[in-house]
C-alpha positions as a Markdown table, in Angstrom:
| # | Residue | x | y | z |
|---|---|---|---|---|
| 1 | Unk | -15.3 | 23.3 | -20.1 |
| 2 | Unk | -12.8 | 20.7 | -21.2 |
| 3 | Unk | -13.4 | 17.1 | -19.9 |
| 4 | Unk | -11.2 | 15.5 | -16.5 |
| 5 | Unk | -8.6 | 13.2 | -17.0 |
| 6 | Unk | -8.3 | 10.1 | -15.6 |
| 7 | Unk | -6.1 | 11.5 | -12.9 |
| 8 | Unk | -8.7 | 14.1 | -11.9 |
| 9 | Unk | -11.7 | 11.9 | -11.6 |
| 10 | Unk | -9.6 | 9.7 | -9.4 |
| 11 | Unk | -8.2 | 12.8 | -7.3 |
| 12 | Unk | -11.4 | 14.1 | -6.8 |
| 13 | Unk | -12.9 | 10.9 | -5.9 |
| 14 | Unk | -9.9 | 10.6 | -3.6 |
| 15 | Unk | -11.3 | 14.1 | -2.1 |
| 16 | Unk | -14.7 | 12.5 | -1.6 |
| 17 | Unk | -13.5 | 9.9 | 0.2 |
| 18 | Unk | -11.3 | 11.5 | 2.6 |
| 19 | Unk | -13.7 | 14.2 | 3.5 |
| 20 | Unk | -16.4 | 11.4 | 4.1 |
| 21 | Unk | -13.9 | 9.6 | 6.8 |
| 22 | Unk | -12.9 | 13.2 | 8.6 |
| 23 | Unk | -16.6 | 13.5 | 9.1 |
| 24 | Unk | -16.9 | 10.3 | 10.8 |
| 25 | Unk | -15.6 | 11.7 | 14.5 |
| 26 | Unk | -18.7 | 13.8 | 14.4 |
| 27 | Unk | -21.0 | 10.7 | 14.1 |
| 28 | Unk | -19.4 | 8.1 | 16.0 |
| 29 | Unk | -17.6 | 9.0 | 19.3 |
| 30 | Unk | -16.5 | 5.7 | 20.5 |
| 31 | Unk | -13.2 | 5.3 | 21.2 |
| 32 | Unk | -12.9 | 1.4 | 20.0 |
| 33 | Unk | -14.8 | 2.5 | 16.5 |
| 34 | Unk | -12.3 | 5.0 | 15.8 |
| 35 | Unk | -9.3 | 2.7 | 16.5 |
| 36 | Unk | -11.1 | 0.2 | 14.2 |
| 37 | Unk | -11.1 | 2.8 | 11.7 |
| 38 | Unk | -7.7 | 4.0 | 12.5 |
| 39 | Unk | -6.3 | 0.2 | 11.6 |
| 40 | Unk | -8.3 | 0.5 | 8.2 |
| 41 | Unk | -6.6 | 3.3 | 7.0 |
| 42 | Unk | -3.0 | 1.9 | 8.1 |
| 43 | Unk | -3.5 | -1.2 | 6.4 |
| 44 | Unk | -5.1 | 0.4 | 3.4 |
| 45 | Unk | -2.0 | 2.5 | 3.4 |
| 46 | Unk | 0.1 | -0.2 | 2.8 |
| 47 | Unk | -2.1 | -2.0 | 0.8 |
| 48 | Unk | -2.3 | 0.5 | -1.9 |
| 49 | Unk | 1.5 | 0.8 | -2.1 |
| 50 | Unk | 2.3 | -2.7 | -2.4 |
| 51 | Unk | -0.1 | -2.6 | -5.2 |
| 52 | Unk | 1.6 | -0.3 | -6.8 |
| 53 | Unk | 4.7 | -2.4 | -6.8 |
| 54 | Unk | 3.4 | -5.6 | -7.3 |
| 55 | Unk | 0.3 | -4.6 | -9.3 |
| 56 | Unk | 0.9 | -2.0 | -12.0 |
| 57 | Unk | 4.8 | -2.0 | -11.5 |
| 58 | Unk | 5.3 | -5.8 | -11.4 |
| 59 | Unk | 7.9 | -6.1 | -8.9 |
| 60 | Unk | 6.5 | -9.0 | -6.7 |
| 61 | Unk | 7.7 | -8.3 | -3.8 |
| 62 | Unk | 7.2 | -10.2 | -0.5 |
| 63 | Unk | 9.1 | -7.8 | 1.4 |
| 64 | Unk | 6.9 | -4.7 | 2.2 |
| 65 | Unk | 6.3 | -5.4 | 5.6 |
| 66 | Unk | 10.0 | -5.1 | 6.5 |
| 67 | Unk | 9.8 | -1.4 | 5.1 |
| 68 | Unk | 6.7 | -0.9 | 7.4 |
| 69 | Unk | 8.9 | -2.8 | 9.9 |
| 70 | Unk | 12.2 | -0.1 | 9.4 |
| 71 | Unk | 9.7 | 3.1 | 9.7 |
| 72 | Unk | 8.3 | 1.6 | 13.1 |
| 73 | Unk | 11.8 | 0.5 | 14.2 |
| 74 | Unk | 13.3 | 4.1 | 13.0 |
| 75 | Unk | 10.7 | 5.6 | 15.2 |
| 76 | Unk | 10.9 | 3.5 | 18.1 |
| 77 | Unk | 14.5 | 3.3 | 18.5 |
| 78 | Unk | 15.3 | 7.3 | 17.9 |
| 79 | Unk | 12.6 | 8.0 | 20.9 |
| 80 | Unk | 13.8 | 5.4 | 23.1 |
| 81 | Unk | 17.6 | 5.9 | 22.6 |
| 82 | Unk | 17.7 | 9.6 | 21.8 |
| 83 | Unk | 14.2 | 11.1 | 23.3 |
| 84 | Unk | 13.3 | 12.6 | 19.7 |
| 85 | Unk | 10.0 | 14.0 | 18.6 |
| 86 | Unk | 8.0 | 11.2 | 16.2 |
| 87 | Unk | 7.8 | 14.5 | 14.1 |
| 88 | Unk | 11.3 | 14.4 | 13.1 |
| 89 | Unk | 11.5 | 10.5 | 13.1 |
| 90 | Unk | 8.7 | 9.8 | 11.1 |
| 91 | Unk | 10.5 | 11.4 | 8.0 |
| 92 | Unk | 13.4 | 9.7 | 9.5 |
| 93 | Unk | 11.7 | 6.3 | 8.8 |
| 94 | Unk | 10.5 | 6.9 | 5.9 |
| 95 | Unk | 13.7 | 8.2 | 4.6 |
| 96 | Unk | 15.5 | 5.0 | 6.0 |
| 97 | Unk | 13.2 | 2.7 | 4.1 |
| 98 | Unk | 13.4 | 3.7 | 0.9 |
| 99 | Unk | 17.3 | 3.5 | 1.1 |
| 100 | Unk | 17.3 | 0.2 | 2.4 |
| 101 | Unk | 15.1 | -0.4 | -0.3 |
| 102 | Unk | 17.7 | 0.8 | -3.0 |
| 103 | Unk | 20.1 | -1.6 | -1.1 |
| 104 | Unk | 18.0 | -4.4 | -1.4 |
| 105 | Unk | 16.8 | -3.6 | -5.0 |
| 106 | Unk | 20.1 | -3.9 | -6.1 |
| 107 | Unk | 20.6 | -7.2 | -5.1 |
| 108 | Unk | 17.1 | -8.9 | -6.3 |
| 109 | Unk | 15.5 | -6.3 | -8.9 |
| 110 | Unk | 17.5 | -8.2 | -12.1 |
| 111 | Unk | 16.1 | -11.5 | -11.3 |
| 112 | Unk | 13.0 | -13.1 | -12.4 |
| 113 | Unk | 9.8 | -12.4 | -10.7 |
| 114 | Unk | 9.2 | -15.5 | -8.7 |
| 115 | Unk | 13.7 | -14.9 | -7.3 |
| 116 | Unk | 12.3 | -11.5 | -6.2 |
| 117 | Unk | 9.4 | -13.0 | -4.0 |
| 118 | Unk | 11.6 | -15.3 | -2.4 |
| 119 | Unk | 14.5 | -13.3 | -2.0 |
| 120 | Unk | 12.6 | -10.2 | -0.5 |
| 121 | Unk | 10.7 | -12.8 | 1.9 |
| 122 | Unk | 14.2 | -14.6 | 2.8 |
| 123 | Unk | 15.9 | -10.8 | 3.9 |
| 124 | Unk | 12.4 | -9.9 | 6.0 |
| 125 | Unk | 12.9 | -13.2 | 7.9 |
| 126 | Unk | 16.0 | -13.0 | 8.3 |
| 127 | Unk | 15.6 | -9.4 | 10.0 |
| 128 | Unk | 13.1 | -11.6 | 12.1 |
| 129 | Unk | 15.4 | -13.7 | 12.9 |
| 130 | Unk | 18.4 | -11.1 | 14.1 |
| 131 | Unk | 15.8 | -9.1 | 15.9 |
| 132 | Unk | 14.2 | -12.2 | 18.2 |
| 133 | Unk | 17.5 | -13.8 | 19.2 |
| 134 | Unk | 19.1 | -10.4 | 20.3 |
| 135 | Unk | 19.8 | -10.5 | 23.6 |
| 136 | Unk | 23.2 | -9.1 | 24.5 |
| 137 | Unk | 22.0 | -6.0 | 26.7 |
| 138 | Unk | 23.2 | -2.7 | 24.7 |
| 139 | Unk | 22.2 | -0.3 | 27.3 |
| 140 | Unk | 19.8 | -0.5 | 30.4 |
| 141 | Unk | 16.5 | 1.3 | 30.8 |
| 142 | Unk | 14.8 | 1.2 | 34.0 |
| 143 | Unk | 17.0 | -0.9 | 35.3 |
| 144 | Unk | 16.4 | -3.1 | 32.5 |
| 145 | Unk | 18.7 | -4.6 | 30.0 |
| 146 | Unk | 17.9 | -3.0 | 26.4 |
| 147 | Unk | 19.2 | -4.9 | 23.4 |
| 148 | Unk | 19.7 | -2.7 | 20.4 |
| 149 | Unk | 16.9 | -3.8 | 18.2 |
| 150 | Unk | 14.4 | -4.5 | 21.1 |
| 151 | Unk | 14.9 | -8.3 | 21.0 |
| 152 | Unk | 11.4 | -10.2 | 21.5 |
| 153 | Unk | 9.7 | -7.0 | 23.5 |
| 154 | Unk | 10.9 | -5.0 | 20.7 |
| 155 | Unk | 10.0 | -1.0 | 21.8 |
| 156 | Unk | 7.5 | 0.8 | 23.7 |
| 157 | Unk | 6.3 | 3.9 | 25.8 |
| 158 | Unk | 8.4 | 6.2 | 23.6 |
| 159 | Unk | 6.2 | 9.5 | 22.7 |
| 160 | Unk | 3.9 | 10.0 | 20.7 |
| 161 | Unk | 1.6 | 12.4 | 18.9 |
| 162 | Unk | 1.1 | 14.8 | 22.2 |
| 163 | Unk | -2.3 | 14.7 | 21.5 |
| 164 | Unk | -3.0 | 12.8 | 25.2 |
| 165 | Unk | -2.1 | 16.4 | 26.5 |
| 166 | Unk | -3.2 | 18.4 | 24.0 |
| 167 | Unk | -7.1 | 16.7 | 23.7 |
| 168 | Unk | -7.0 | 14.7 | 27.3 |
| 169 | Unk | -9.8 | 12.3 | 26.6 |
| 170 | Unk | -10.2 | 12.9 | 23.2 |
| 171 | Unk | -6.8 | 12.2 | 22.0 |
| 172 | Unk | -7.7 | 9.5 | 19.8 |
| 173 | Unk | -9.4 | 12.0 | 17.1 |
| 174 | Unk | -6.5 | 13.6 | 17.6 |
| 175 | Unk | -4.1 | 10.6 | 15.8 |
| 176 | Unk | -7.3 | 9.9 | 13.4 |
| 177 | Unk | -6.6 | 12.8 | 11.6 |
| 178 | Unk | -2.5 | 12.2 | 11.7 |
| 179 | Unk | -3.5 | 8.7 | 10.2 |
| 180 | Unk | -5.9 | 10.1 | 7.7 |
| 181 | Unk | -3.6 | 12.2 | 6.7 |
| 182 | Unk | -0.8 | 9.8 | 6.0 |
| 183 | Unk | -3.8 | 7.7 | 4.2 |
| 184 | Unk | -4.4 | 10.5 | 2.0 |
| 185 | Unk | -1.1 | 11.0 | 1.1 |
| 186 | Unk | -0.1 | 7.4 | 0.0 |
| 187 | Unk | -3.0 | 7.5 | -1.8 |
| 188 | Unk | -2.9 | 10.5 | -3.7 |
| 189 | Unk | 0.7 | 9.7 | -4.7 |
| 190 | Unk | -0.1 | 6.5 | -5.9 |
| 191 | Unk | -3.0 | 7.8 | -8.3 |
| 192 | Unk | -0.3 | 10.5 | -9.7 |
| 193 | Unk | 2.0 | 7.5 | -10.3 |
| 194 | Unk | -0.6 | 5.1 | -11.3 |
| 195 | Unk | -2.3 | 7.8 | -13.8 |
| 196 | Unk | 1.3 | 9.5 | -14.6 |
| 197 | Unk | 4.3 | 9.0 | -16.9 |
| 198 | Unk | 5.5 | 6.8 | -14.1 |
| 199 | Unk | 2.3 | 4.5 | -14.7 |
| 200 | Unk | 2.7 | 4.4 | -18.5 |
| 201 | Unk | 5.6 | 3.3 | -18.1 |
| 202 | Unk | 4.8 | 0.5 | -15.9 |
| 203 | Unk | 2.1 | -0.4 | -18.4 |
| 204 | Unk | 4.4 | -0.6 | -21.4 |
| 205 | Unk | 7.1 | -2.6 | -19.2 |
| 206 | Unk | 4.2 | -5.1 | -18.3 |
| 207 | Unk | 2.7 | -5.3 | -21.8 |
| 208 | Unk | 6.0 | -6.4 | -23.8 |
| 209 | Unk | 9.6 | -5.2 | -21.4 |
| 210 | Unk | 11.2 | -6.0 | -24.9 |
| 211 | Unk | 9.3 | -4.0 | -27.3 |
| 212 | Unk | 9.4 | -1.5 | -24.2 |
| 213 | Unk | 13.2 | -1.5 | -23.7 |
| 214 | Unk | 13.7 | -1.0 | -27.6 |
| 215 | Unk | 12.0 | 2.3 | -27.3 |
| 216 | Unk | 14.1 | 3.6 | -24.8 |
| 217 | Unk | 12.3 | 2.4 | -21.1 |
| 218 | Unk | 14.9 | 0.9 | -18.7 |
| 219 | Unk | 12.7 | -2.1 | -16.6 |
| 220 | Unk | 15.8 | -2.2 | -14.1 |
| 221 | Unk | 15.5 | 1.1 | -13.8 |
| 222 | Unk | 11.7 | 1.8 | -13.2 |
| 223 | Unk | 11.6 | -1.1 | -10.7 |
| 224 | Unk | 14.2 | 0.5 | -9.0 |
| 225 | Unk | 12.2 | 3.8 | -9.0 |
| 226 | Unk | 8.9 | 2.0 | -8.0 |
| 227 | Unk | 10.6 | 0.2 | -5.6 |
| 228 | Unk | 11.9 | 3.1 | -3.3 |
| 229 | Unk | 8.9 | 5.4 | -3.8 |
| 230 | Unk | 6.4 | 2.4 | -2.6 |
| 231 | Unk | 9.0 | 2.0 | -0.1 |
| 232 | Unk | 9.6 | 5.0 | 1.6 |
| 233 | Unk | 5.6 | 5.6 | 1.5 |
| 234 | Unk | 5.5 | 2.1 | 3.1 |
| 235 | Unk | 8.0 | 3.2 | 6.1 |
| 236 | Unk | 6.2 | 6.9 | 6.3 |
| 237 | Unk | 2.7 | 4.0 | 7.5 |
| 238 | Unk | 5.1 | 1.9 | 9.5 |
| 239 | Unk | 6.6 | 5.4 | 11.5 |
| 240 | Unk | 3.2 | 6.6 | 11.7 |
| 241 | Unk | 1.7 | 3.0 | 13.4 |
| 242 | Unk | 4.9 | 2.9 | 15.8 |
| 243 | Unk | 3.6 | 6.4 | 16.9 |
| 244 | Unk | 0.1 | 5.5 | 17.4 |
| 245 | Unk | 0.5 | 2.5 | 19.4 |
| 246 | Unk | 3.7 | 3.6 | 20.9 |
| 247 | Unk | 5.1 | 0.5 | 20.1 |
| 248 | Unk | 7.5 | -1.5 | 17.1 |
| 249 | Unk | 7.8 | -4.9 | 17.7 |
| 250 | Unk | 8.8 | -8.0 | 15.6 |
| 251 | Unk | 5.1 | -8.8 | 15.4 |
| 252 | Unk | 5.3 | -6.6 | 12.5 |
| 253 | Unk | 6.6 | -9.2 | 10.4 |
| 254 | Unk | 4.6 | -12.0 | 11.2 |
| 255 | Unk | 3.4 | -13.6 | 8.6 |
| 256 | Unk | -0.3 | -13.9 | 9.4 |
| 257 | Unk | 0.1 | -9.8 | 8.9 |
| 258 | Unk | 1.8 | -10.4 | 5.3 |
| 259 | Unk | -1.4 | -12.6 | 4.5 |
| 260 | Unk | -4.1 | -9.8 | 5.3 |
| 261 | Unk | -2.4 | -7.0 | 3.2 |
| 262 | Unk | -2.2 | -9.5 | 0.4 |
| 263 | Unk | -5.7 | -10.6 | 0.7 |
| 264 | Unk | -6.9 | -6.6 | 1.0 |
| 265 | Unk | -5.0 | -6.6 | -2.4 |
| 266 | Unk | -6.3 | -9.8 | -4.4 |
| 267 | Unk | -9.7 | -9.3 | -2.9 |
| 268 | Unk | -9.8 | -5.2 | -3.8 |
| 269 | Unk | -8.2 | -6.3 | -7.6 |
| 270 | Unk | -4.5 | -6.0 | -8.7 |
| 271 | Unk | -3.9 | -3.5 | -10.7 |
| 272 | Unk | -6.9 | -1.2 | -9.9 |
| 273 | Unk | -6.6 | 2.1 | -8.4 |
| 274 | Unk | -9.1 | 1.8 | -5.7 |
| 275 | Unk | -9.2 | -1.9 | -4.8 |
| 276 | Unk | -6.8 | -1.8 | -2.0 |
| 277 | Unk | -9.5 | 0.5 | -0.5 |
| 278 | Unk | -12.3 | -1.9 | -1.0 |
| 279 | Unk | -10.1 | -4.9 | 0.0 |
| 280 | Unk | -9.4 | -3.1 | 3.2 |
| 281 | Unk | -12.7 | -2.3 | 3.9 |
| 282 | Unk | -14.0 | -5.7 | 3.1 |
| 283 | Unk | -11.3 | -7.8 | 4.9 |
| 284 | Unk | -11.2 | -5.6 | 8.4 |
| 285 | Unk | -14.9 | -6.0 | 8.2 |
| 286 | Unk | -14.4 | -9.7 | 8.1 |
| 287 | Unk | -12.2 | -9.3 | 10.5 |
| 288 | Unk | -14.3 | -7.4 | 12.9 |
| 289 | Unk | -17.3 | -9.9 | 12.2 |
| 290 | Unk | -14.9 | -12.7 | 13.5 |
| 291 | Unk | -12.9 | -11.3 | 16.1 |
| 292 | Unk | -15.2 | -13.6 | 18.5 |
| 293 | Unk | -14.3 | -16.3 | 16.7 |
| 294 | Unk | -10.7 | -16.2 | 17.2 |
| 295 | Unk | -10.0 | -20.1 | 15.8 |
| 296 | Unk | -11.3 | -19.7 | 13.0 |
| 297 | Unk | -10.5 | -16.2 | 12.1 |
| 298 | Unk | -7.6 | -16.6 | 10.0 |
| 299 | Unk | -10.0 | -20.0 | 8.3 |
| 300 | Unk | -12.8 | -16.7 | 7.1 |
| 301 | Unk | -10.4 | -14.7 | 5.5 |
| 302 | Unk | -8.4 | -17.5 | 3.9 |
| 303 | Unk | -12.2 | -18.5 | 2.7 |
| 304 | Unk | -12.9 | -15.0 | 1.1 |
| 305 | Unk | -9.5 | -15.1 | -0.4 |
| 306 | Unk | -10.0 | -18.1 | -2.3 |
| 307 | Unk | -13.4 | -17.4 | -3.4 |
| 308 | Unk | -12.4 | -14.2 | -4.9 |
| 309 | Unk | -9.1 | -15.9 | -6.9 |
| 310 | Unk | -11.3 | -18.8 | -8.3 |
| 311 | Unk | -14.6 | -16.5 | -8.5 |
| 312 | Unk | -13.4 | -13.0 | -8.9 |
| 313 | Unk | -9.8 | -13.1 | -10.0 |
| 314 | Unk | -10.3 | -8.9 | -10.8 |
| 315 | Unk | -11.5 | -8.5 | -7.2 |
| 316 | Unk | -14.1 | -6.0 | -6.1 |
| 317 | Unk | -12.8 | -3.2 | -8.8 |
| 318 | Unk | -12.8 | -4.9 | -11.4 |
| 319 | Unk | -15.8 | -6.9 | -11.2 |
| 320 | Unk | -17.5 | -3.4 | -10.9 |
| 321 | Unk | -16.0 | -1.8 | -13.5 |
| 322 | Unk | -16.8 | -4.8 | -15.6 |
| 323 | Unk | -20.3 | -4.5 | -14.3 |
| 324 | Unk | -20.8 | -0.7 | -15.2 |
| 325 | Unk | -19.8 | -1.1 | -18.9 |
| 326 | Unk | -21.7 | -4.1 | -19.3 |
| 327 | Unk | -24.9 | -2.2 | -17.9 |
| 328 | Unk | -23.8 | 1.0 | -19.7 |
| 329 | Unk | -23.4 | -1.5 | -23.5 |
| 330 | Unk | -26.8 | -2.7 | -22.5 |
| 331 | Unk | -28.4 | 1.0 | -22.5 |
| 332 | Unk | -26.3 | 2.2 | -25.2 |
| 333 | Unk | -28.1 | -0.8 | -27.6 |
| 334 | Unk | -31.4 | -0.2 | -25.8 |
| 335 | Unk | -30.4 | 4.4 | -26.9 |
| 336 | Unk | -29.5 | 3.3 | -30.2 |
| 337 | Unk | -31.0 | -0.4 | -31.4 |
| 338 | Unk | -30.6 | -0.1 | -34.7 |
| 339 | Unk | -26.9 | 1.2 | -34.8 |
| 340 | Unk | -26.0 | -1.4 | -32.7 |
| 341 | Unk | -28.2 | -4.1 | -34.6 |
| 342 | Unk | -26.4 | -2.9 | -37.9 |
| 343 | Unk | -22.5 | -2.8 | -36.7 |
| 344 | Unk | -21.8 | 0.6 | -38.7 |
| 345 | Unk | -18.9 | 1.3 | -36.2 |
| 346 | Unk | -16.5 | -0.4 | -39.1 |
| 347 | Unk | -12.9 | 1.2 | -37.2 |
| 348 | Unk | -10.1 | -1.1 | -36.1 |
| 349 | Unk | -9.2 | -1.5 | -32.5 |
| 350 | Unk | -6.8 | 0.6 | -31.4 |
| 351 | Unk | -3.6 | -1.3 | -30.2 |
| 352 | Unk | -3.4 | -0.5 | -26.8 |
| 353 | Unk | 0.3 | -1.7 | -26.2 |
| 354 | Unk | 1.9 | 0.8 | -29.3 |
| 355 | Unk | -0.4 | 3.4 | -27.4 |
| 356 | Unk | 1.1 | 3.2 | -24.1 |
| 357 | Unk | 4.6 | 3.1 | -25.5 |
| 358 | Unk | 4.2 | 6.1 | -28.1 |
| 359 | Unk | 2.9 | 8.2 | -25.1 |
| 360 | Unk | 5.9 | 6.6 | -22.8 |
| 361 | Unk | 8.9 | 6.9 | -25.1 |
| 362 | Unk | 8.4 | 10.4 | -26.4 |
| 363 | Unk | 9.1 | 12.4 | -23.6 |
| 364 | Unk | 13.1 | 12.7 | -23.1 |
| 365 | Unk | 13.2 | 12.5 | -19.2 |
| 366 | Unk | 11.4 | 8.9 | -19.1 |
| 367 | Unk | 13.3 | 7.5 | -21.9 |
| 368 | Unk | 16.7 | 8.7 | -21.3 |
| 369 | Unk | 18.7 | 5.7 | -19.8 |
């Protein structure tokens, strides 16, 4: 039996995971757990693509909650305005925020990484901005003036799964699975572009973009592919939040929100495959352990963040991948003493760099402009 890839290992412990979290409704029954749960795994969602982006890609990006924003809007608009099915509008969303992604890549992708951060954040606030001070009345509901985007009320009480009259009581297990589901499918899509061409590519780009654009790898181009992928997955989350709560406000880009996705990312590790998963976990714990202590909330998490940037800079990952091959080194030596007193492994270190770029550049459809 040949050996897994990387890839496989990671889908299959993708498989683990999600089959561990579909159990859960059997065990726990309340409904506040499950909701908990439920804002774990949209968070986590959008955690793991911004990492992604910002983490193996190196786009840094300060923008992602406006894509989670569009998919929400898309959704809440189309039901209020035109009564359609979050079925159809959740593609919709997710659709409409990886081309406003394009649009926007265009205009900030070329510039240096610290112009992107600002420039992404400067276009989400100013979407704030439009959205709060819209108050000419585009249509009434209710006997209520509606302004186009919502204005400060933003949307709500447009449909949602149809699970309330499907399951009755139970209709929240009904959206945990919908939400699981859209968990598992950011997640397995980014492993297939972390452990892919796509991520090879990202690698090389990060290692050396020169080296990497005299073998034939575009960086405008690749950003501009990691940008809309991460995006539309991004807006697929937002869509599927609007649905849940029945609601798409301009909350969603608040900036205490910006803060905790960033934290689940530093805290999990950049440039890890599973730490948004463990950042999530960790921070919503936090969270959770501190929603009784509502002044000083935002002070814990700020805390942990700090701890792990001056402690832990690799986050939870990759302190415990360092851990495992430091314990695994420790029983090799104690397997093998004497081959590891003596040093007979004489062979050079491989370059990882010219590895990564060999593997990259080869293949015509990744290295054609």
């Amino acid at each position: 039996m040949s050996q897994l890839s990387e890839m496989q290992r990671h889908l299959i412990g993708a498989v683990v995971l999600f089959v561990s979290i579909a159990a859960l409704p059997i065990f726990v029954t309340q409904r506040y757990i499950l909701g908990e749960i439920i804002v774990f795994m949209l968070w986590a969602s959008v955690a793991i693509q911004w990492n992604v982006l910002m983490g193996h890609a190196g786009v840094f990006s300060l923008g992602q909650m406006l894509f989670f924003a569009i998919g929400a809007y898309t959704v809440g608009m189309a039901g209020t305005y035109l009564d359609l099915s979050p079925w159809i509008s959740i593609p919709a969303g997710a659709a409409v925020a990886a081309v406003a992604a394009l649009f926007i890549g265009l205009a900030c992708i070329r510039l240096a990484p610290a112009y992107v951060a600002l420039l992404t954040f400067a276009i989400a606030f100013m979407a704030y901005s439009l959205i709060t001070t819209d108050s000419a009345c585009f249509t009434a509901i209710g006997g209520n003036c509606q302004p186009l985007f919502g204005g400060t009320n933003g949307f709500s009480g447009f449909k949602d799964f149809g699970f309330r009259a499907l399951l009755k009581g139970n209709w929240i297990v009904g959206n945990y699975f919908v939400v699981l589901v859209s968990l598992a499918i950011s997640f397995v899509a980014s492993i297939v572009v972390i452990h892919g061409r796509l991520g090879l590519a990202f690698r090389a780009l990060k290692d050396s973009s020169i080296y990497a654009a005299s073998r034939g790898i575009n960086l405008t181009k690749f950003h501009m592919i990691a940008f809309a992928i991460t995006s539309m997955f991004t807006g697929f989350s937002g869509a599927v939040y609007a649905t849940h709560y029945r609601f798409a406000g301009p909350s969603l880009f608040e900036l205490p929100t910006l803060v905790l996705i960033l934290s689940m990312m530093i805290v999990g590790g950049l440039r890890s495959t599973w730490g948004p998963i463990f950042g999530a976990m960790l921070i919503m714990s936090l969270v959770e352990v501190s929603r009784g202590m509502a002044d000083i909330q935002n002070t814990v998490v700020g805390t942990v963040l700090v701890i792990f940037v001056l402690l832990l800079p690799k986050g939870i990952a990759g302190a415990g991948a360092d851990a495992f091959f430091f314990f695994r080194r420790k029983a090799d030596k104690s397997l093998h003493p004497k081959t590891a007193r003596k040093g007979t492994d004489n062979s050079k270190p491989v370059n990882a760099r010219a590895v990564a770029l060999s593997r990259v550049a080869l293949p015509a459809k990744i290295s054609e402009e």
